[in-house]
C-alpha positions in Angstrom: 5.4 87.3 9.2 2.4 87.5 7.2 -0.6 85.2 6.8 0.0 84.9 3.0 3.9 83.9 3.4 2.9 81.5 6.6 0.5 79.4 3.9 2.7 79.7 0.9 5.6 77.7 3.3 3.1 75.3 4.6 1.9 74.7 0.8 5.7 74.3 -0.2 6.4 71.9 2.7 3.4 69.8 1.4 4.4 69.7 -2.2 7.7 68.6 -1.7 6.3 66.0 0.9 4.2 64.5 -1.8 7.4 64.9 -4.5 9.6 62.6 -1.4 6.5 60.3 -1.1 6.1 59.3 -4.5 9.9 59.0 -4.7 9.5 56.4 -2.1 6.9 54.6 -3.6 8.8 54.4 -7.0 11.6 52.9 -4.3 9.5 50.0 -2.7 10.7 52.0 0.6 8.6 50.6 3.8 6.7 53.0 5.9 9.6 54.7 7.8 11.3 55.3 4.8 8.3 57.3 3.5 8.4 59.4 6.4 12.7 60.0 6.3 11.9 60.8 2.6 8.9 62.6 2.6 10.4 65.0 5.8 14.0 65.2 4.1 12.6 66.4 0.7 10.0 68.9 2.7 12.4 70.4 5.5 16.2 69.8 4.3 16.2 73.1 2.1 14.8 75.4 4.7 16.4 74.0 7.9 20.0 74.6 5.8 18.5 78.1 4.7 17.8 78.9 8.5 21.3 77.7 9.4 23.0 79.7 7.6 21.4 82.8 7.8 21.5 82.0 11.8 17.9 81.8 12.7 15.4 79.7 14.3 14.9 76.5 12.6 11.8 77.2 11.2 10.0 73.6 12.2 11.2 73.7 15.2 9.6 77.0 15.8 6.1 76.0 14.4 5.6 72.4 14.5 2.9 73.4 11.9 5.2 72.4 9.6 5.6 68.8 10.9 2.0 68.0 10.8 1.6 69.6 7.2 4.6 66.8 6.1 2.7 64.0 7.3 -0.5 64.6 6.6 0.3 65.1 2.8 2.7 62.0 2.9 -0.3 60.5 4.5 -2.7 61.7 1.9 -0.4 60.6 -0.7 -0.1 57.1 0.6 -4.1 57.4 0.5 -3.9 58.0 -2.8 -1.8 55.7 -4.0 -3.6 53.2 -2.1 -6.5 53.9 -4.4 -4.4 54.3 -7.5 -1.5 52.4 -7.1 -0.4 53.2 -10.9 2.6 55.9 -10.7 3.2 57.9 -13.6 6.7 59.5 -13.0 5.8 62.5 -14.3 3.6 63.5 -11.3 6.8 63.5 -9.5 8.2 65.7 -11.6 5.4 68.1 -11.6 5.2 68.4 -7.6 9.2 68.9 -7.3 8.6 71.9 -9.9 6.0 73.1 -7.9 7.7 72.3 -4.6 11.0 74.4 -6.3 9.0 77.1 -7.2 7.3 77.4 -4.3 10.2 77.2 -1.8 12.4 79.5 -3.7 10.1 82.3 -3.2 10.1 81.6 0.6 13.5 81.3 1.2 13.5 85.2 -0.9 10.9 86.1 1.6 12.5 85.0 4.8 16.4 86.2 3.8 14.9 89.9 3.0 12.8 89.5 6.1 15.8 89.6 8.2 17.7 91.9 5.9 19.7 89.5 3.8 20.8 91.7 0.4 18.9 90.8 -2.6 22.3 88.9 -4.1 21.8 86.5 -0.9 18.1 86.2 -1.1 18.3 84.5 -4.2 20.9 82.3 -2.8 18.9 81.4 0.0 15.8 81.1 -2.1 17.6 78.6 -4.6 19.5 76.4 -1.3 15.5 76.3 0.0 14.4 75.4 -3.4 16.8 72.6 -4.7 18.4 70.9 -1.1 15.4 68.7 -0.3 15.5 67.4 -3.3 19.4 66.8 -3.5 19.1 64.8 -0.3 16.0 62.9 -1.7 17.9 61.7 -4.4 21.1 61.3 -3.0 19.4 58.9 -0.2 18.0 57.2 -2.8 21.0 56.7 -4.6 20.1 58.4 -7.9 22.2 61.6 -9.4 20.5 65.0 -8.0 18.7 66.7 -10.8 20.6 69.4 -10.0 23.5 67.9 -11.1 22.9 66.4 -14.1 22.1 69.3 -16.5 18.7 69.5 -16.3 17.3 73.1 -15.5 16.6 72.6 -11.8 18.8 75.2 -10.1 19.1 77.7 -13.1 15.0 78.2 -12.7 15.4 79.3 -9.1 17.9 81.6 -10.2 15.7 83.1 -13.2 12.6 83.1 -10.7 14.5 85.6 -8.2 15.9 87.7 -10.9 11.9 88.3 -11.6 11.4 88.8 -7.8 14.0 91.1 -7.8 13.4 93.3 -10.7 9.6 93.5 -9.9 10.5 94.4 -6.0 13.4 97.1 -7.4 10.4 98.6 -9.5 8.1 99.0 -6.1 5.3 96.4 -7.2 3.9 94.4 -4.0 5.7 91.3 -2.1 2.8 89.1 -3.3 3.1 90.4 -7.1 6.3 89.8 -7.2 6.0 86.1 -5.4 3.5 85.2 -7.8 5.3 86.5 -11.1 8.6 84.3 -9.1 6.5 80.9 -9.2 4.7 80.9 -12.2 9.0 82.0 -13.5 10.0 78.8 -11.9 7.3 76.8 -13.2 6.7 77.7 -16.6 11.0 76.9 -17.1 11.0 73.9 -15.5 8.0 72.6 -16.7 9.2 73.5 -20.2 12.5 71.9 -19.6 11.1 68.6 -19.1 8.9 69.1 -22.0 11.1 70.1 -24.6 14.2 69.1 -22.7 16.6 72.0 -21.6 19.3 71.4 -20.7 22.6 72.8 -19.8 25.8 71.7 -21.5 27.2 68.3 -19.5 30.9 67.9 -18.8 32.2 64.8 -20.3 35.1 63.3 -22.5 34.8 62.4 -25.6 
């Protein structure tokens, strides 16, 4: 694998280590439960992506990924220390980062071992939104992905992008790129002017 695709999953592990960290903090969680948290949000995605497409568990591999979890739940905690006021939005706007971000690398790794495009974007949406279901399923709150908000949809939307830019021959790093800023730019704008799928519920 690349240089480019080996930083992009390190930056992904980090954001979404920060998004369980602050989670824990909202919590009151002591300091082991900002590690389960922190390591849940950042590696449950892509250790169920590398299950299923049968494959080396990916920090188990490189224990790159390990240190890159605790030092930004460390750096986090630092933070925090410093400026112990949390607005929940910053929350919000590392998980959208984190999605974005770990979408495109489960893509990457799936057409990497020859996974059709139709599964790569599966893969790229279980890597994107399954840390964060286990985040908030540990702490006891309904997964944004189940609650209507655009969470999972904006994976989706992100690797059609991917995918038409890679079917029209443009570079793997283009067509990453276009895939995040996708993925941010509709989940960012869901939250700010509140998209939202229709909800199933009785009248």
């Amino acid at each position: 694998m690349s240089d480019w695709f080996h930083w992009i999953n390190l930056a992904g592990v980090a954001v979404c280590a920060i998004s369980g960290t602050l989670m824990a903090y909202q919590k009151k969680m002591d300091g082991f439960g900002v590690v389960v948290l922190a390591s849940v949000t950042a590696i449950g995605g892509g250790t169920l992506r590398d299950i299923v497409l049968d494959i080396p568990v990916f920090w188990v591999q490189d224990t790159d990924y390990l240190f890159s979890t605790l030092g930004a739940a460390a750096a986090t905690i630092a933070w925090l220390r410093i400026s112990p006021r949390f607005p929940y939005h910053y929350l919000l706007i590392a998980d959208a980062f984190g999605l974005a971000l770990f979408n495109v690398v489960g893509m990457e790794k799936a057409l990497i071992h020859s996974a059709p495009m139709s599964v790569a974007i599966a893969m790229g949406t279980i890597t994107g939104v399954f840390g964060g279901l286990l985040r908030d399923v540990i702490c006891r709150e309904v997964p944004l992905v189940l609650n209507g908000e655009l969470y999972a949809i904006t994976c989706i939307l992100g690797g059609l992008a991917y995918a038409c830019l890679h079917y029209s021959g443009l570079d793997s790093q283009f067509c990453a790129l276009v895939s995040v800023a996708v993925t941010v730019v509709v989940r960012l704008g869901a939250l700010r002017w509140h998209w939202q799928l229709p909800v199933f519920k009785s009248e």
